[in-house]
N, C-alpha and C positions, 0 to 999 in steps of 0.2 A: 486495287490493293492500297490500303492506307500505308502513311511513313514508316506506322508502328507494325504496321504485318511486314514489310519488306524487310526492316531493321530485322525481325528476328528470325525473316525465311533468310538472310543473309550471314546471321549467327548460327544457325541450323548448319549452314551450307559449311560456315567454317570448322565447327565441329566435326563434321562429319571429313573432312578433309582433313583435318588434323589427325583424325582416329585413322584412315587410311593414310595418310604418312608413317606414322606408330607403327602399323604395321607392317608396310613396304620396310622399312627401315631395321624391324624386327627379323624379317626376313631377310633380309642382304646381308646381315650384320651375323647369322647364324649360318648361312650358306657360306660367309665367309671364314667363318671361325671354326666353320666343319673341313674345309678346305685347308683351311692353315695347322691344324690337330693330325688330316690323311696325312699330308705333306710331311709334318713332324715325323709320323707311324713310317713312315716310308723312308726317311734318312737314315737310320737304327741299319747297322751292319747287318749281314747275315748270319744267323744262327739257330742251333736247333734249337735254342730254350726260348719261351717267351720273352719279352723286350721288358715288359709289365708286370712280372712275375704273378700278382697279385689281381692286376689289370687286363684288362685285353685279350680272356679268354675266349669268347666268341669268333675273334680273330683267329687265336694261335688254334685253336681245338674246333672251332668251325671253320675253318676253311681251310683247312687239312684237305690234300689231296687223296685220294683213294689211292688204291693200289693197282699199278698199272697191266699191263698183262705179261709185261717182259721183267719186271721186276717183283721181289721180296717185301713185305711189307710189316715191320715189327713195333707195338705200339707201346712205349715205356710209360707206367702210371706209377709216382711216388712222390718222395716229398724233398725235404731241402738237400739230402744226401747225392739224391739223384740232378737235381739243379745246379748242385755245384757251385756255387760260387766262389767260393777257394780257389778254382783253375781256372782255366780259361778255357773256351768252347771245346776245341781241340781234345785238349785235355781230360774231358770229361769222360765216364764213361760208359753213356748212351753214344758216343763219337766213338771212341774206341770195340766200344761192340759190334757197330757200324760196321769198322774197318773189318774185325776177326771174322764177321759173317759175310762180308764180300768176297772178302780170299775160300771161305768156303761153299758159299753157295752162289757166289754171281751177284749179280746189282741188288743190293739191298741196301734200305733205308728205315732206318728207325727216328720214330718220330719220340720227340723227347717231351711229354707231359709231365714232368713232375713238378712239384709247385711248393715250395717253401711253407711252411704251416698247414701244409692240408692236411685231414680226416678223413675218415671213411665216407662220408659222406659225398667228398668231393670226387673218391674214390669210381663211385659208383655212378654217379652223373658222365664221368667223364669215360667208364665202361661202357656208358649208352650210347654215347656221340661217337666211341671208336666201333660200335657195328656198322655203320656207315660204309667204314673204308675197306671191310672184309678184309683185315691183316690176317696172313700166317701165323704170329706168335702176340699173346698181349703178356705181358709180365707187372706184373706188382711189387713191386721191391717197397716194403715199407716194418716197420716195427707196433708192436703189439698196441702203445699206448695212443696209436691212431682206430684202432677198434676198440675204445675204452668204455666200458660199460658205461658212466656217466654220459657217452652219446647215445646210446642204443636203446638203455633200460629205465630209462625216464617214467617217471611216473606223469601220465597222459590228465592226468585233472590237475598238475599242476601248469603254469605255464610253458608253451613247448622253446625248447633253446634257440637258439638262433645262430646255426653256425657258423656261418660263412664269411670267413676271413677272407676270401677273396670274390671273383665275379661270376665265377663258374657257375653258378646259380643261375645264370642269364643264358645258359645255355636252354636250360629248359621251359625257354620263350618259343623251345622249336619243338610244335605238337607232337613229329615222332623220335622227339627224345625220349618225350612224356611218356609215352606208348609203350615203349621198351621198359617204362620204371616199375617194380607192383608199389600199387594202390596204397601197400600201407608205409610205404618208404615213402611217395608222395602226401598221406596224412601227415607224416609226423615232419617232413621236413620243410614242404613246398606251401607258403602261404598265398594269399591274395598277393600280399605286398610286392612278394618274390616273382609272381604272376604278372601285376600290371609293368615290374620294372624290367621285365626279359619284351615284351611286349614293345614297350616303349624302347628298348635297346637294339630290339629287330628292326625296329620305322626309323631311328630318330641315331646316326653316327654321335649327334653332337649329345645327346643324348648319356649315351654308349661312355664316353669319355669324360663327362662332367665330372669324375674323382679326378681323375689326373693330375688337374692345375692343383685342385684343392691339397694332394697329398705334396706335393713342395713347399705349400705355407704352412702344412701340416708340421714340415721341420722346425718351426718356430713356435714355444712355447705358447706364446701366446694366440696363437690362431688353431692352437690343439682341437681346443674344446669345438669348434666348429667340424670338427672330420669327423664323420662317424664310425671312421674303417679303423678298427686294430691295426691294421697291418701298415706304419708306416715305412712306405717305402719312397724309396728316391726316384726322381721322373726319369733320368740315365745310368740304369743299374750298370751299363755295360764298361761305365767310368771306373767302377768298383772291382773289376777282374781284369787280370790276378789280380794281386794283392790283399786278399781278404786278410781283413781282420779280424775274428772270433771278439766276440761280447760276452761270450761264454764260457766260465774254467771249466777245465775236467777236472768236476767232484762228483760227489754222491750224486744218484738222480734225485730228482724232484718223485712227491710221492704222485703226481698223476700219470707216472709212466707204472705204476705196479697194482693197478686193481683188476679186477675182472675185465674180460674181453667179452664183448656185446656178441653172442650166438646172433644177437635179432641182425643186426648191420652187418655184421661178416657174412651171413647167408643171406641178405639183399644183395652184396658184394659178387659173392658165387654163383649168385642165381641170373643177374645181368650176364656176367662175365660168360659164364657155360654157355652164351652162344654168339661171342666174338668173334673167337677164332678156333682153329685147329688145333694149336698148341696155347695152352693156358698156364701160366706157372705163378707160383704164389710163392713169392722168397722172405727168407726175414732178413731185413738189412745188418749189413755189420755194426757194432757197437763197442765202443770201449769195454774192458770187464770191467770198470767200476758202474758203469751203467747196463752189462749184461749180467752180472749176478743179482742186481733187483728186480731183476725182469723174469727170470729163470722161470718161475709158475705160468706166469704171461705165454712167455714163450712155448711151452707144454701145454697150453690150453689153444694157442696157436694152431700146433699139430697136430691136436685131435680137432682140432675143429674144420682147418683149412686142409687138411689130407682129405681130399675130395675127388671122387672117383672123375668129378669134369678137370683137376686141377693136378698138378704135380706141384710138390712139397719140399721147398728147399730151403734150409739153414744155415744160411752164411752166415751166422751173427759173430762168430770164435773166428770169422776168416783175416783179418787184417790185425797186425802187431799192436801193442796201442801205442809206441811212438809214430804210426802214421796218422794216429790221432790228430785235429786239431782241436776239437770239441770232441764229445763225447760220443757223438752223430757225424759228425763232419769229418772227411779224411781227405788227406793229402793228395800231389799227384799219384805218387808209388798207391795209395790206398785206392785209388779209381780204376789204374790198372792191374789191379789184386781180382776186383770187384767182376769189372769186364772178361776177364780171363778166365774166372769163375762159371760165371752166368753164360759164354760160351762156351763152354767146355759140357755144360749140362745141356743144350740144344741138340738138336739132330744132326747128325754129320750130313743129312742132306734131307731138301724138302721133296716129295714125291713126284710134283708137276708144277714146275715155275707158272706163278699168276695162275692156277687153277685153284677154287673154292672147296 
């Protein structure tokens, strides 16, 4: 071997050495920072609401426990009213219905899904991932302008929307999520993108988390334009309760809370749901009356649509005064235990065989 072949089987040797440093080095450095992310997930208090509101549903909504044999199992699916941020966990009440259906049926637990900005859409995913745990009761507490026909009745040659304010999406990385969806709720809502990125969020924790950091530079103007998530949120929501503070006056509503209600997405909704559980109820959340008189038609297209022989049909919207107002959506402590005492009182005074299907 001449000087000049040794020279560059020695350059060879180094490169090749270098590129397996790169990589060992890629690898440590992401085992580590997946380790230091669990670590963070794992400090976060105990509570029924997700840590991530917007984040970390694969977590909060897959790895939900089923329902035991010795106990109750009730699955709450809505949006910021039901999340509560105004009170504190206790407070809430998904916790206080907890409590009123312990005293009357014995150990029960209700898992608290509700998710700030969500849609029907997220609705209905998260219908699928709750057949899993075989609950006694799943309940929807949500308001009309989350079935808004600009989700549902899209016209299909134009481009299709993209909803997802939050991660939920990433649930259906898990094929018998998918199974449980019809087909054309998966046309219109589930793309490739949504495909390869549940995929890579099943394999890959660090994966899974890569918004997280991003949504705290997110708070700074200047590092906006780099997030792609609507939804900024803060990394330690639970810093933020109690003491909420509304960004929101009670006025008039916005006009995308009064159009048509999407027949197509409420009966994806119904159609999942009808084989959850035993007990299915479909509520209208309470609302201010300056935000429930624009809603009035909403709400009547509601009724006829979600009065469903798999569903029971209930209308709290008129049930909370609107000085328990804090928003127009948002209610106080007093308005949570209005809500709860409500929503128990329309259950069964008793379920027929604890932990039986």
């Amino acid at each position: 071997m001449t000087e000049m072949d040794a020279s560059r089987h020695r350059a060879v040797n180094g490169h090749v050495l270098a590129l397996v440093s790169w990589i060992l080095l890629l690898l440590v450095s992401g085992t580590l920072l997946t380790a230091l992310l669990e670590r963070w997930h794992d400090t976060h208090p105990a509570t029924m609401r997700n840590h991530h509101y917007a984040r970390g549903w694969l977590e909060h909504a897959g790895e939900a426990r089923p329902r035991g044999t010795n106990e109750n199992l009730v699955v709450l699916i809505g949006n910021s009213q039901g999340f509560g941020l105004e009170v504190s966990d206790a407070q809430s009440y998904a916790r206080l219905l907890q409590d009123h259906l312990t005293r009357r049926w014995g150990n029960t637990r209700v898992l608290n899904w509700c998710l700030p900005g969500a849609t029907g859409q997220e609705f209905v995913i998260l219908a699928a991932r709750a057949q899993r745990l075989n609950p006694d009761v799943l309940l929807l507490v949500t308001g009309p302008g989350n079935f808004d026909a600009a989700l549902g009745e899209f016209d299909a040659r134009e481009k299709q929307p993209k909803p997802w304010l939050s991660d939920v999406y990433r649930l259906l990385g898990d094929p018998k999520v998918r199974r449980r969806l019809p087909r054309s709720f998966l046309s219109q809502y589930f793309s490739l993108s949504d495909f390869v990125d549940g995929g890579l969020s099943n394999t890959s924790k660090l994966w899974r988390h890569r918004h997280v950091p991003v949504s705290w530079f997110a708070q700074f103007r200047t590092f906006q334009q780099f997030e792609p998530s609507m939804q900024r949120e803060a990394i330690l929501w639970p810093l933020r309760i109690p003491g909420y503070t509304p960004q929101e006056a009670i006025s008039a509503p916005t006009q995308e809370d009064i159009r048509a209600v999407s027949p197509t997405l409420l009966n994806h909704y119904l159609d999942v749901a009808g084989k959850v559980a035993r007990h299915r109820y479909f509520v209208v959340m309470p609302l201010h009356s300056l935000r429930r008189r624009d809603v009035t038609e909403s709400v009547s297209a509601f009724r006829r649509l979600a009065d469903h022989p798999n569903h029971q049909f209930l209308d709290i919207s008129a049930l909370v005064p609107d000085d328990s107002f804090i928003t127009p959506t948002h209610v106080d402590a007093q308005g949570h235990i209005s809500i709860a005492g409500t929503i128990a009182a329309r259950l069964p005074n008793s379920l027929s065989t604890v932990g039986a299907p």
